[in-house]
C-alpha positions as CSV (number, residue, x, y, z in Angstrom):
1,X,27.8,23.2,34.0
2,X,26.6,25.1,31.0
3,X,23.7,26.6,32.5
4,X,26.3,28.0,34.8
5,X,28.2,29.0,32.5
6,X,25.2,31.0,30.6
7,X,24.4,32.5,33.8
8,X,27.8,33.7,34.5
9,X,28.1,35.2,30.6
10,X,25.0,37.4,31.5
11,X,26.0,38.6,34.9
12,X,29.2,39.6,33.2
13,X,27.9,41.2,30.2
14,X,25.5,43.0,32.7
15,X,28.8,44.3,34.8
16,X,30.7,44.8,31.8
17,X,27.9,47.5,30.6
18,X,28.2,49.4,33.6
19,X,31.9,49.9,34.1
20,X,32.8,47.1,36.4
21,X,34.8,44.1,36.2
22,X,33.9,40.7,36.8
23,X,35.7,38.1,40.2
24,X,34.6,34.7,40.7
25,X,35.5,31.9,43.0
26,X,34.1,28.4,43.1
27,X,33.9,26.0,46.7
28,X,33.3,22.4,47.3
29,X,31.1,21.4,44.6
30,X,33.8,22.6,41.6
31,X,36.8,21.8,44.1
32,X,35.5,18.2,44.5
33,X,34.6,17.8,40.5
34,X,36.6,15.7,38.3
35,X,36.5,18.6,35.9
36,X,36.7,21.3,38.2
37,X,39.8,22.9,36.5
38,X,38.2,22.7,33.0
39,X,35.3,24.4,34.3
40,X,37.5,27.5,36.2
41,X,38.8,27.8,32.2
42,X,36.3,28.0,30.8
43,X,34.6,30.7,33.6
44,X,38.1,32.4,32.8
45,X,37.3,32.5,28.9
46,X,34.4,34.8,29.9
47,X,35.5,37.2,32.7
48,X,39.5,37.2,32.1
49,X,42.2,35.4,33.1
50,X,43.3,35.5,36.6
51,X,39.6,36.6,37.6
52,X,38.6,33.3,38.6
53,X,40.0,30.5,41.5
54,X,39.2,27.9,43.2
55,X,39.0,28.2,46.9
56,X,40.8,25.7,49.4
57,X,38.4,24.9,52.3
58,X,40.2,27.2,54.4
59,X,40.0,29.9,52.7
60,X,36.6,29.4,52.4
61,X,36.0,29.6,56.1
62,X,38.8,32.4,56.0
63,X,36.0,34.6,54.0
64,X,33.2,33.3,55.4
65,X,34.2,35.2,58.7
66,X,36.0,38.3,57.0
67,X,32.4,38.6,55.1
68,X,29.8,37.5,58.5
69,X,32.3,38.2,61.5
70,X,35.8,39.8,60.6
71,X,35.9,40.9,64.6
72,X,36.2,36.7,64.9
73,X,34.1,36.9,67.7
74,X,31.5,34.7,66.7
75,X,31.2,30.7,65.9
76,X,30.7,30.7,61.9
77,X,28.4,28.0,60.8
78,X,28.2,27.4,57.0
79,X,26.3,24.4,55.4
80,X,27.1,24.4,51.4
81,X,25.8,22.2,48.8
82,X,29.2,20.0,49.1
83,X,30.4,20.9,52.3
84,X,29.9,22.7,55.7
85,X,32.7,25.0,57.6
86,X,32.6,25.8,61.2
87,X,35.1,29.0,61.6
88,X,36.1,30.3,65.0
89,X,39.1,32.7,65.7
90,X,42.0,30.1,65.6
91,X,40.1,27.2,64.2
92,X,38.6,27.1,60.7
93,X,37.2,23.8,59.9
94,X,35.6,22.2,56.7
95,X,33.6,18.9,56.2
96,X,32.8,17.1,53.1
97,X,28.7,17.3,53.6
98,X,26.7,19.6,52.5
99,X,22.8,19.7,51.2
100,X,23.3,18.3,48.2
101,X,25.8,15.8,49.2
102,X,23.8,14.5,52.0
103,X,20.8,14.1,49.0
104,X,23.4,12.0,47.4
105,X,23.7,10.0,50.2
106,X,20.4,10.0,51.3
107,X,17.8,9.6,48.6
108,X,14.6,10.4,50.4
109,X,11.8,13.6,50.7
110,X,11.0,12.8,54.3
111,X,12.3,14.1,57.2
112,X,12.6,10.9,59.4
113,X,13.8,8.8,56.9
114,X,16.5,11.5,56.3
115,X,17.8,12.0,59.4
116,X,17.9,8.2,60.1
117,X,20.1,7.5,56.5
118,X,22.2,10.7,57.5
119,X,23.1,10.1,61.3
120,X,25.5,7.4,60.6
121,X,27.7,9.9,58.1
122,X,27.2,12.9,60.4
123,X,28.3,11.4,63.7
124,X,31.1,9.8,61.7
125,X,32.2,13.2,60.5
126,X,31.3,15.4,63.3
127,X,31.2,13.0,65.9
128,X,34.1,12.5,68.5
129,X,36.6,9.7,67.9
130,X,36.0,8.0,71.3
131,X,32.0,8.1,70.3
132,X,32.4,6.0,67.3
133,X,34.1,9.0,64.8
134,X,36.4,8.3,62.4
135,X,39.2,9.0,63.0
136,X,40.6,10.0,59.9
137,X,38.6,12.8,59.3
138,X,38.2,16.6,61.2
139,X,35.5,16.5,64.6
140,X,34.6,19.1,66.1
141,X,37.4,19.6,69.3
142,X,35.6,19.4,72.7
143,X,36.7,22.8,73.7
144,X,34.4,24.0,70.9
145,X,31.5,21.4,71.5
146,X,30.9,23.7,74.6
147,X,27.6,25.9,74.7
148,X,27.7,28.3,71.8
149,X,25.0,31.0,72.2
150,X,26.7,33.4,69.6
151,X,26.6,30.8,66.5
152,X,26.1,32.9,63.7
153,X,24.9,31.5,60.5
154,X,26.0,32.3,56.7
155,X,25.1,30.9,53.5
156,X,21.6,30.2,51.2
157,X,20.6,27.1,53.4
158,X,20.7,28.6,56.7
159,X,19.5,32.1,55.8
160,X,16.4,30.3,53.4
161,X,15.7,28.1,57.0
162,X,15.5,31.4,59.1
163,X,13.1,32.9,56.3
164,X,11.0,29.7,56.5
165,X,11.0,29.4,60.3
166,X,9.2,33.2,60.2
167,X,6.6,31.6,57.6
168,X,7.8,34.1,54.3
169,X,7.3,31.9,51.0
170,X,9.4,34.4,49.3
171,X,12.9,35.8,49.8
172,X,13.0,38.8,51.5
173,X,16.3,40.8,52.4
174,X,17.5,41.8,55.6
175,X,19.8,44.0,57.2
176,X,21.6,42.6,60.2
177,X,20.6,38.9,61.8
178,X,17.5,36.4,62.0
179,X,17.3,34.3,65.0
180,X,16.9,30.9,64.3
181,X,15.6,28.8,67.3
182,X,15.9,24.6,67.8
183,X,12.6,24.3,68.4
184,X,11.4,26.6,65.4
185,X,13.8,25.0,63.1
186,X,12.5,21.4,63.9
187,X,8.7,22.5,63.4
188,X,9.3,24.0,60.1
189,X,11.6,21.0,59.1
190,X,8.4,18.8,59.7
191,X,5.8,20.7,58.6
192,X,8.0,21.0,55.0
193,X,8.2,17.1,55.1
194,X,4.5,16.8,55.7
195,X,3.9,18.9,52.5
196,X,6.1,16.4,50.0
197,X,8.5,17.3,47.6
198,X,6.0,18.4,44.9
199,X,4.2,21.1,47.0
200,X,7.8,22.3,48.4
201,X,8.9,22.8,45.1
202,X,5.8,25.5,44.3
203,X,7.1,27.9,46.8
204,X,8.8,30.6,45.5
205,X,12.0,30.7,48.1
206,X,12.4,26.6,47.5
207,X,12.4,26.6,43.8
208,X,15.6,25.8,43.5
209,X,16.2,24.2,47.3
210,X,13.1,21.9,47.6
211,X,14.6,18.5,46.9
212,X,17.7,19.9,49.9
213,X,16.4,22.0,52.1
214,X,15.5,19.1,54.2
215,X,18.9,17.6,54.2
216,X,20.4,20.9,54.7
217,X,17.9,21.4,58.4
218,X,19.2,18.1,58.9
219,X,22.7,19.2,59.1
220,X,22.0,22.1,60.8
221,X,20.2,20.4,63.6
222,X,22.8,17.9,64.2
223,X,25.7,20.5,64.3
224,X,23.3,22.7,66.7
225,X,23.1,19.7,69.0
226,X,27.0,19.0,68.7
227,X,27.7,22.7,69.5
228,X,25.1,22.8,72.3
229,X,23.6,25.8,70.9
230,X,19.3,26.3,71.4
231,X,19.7,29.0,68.6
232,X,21.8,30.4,65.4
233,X,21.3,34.0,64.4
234,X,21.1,34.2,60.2
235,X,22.9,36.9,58.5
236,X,22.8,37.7,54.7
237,X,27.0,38.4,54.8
238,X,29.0,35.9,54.0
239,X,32.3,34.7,52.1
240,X,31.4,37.0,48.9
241,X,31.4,40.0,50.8
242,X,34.8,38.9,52.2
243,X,35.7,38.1,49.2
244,X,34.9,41.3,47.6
245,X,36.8,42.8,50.2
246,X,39.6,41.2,50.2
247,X,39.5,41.6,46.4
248,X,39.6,45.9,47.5
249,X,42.4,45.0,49.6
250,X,44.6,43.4,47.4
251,X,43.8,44.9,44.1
252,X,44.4,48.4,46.0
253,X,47.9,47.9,46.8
């Protein structure tokens, strides 16, 4: 929390120096937290009040697509650190599992002990009722379980996968989309498993994302094979750039 806090302060005083004032919003991780409110304050206390909220997770999906797809054309996929949204025109979704989560849940650095401690939760969560789902919780409809070849991926875990399924050890921006394929995906997943935690964490784009990033393929591959989709296409837009617009939007009226 206070490292956040720090970075926030910087990026602030950094805005504040050129003119421009400073929006935040926080998803699952601070929506979940016990002291999730407490923490908005004291983000407030540095960029103003009324600069700062706490999303619902739909309108997190909501800006996920006005950011990656504001046409709504496309399926949304987004896999968080506390949650994962799936946003199609007329159905915006959220689940409580994200890359961090699922580490919670699953405490291991290998890929196939992973994805055995995670399938239980997944299918439970995404899973249809008459499979075995819960049936207190959100699955994904079987109208949208249907063949998806237009799933479109936002967010740091998917767009750090489609930078590590074309080998880059560093992150490297990109205008438009980077095709993510099954096949690719499930290659790269093992060959970071085969490496171990320690040698994950010295490459530059997994710094921060070594001890998830297989939890976070994980995800991804199960929700490609719920979906039915061979591929997702990786784009660097996401809910802050709908966001930021609908910050223009509002703020201009």
């Amino acid at each position: 929390m206070l490292q956040s806090l720090l970075v926030i302060r910087s990026v602030h005083a950094e805005a504040s120096e050129q003119g421009f004032l400073s929006f935040a919003y926080a998803t699952s991780a601070v929506r979940d937290a016990t002291n999730g409110h407490a923490f908005l304050d004291s983000v407030e206390g540095i960029i103003g009040t009324g600069h700062a909220r706490i999303l619902t997770g739909k309108e997190e999906a909501e800006f996920a697509q006005l950011g990656a797809d504001p046409s709504g054309k496309r399926t949304i996929l987004d896999i968080g650190g506390g949650s994962t949204q799936i946003i199609r025109a007329g159905f915006r979704e959220s689940w409580p599992i994200g890359c961090v989560r699922a580490k919670d849940l699953a405490h291991y650095a290998e890929l196939d002990s992973i994805r055995e401690a995670l399938h239980p939760v997944l299918s439970g969560l995404f899973g249809q009722p008459m499979l075995g789902g819960r049936t207190d919780l959100p699955s994904i409809p079987p109208e949208k379980q249907k063949s998806q070849n237009n799933l479109l991926g936002v967010g740091g875990t998917i767009t750090t996968l489609a930078l590590l399924c074309e080998g880059e050890q560093s992150f490297v921006p990109w205008v438009g989309e980077k095709r993510i394929e099954f096949l690719d995906l499930c290659a790269t997943l093992q060959t970071l498993s085969n490496l171990g935690d320690e040698e994950r964490a010295k490459i530059p784009l997994l710094k921060d994302r070594h001890d998830v990033i297989l939890h976070g393929g994980v995800i991804l591959l199960y929700v490609m094979e719920q979906l039915h989709s061979m591929n997702v296409d990786a784009t660097l837009s996401d809910g802050l750039d709908g966001y930021a617009l609908h910050l223009w939007e509002t703020k201009s009226e």
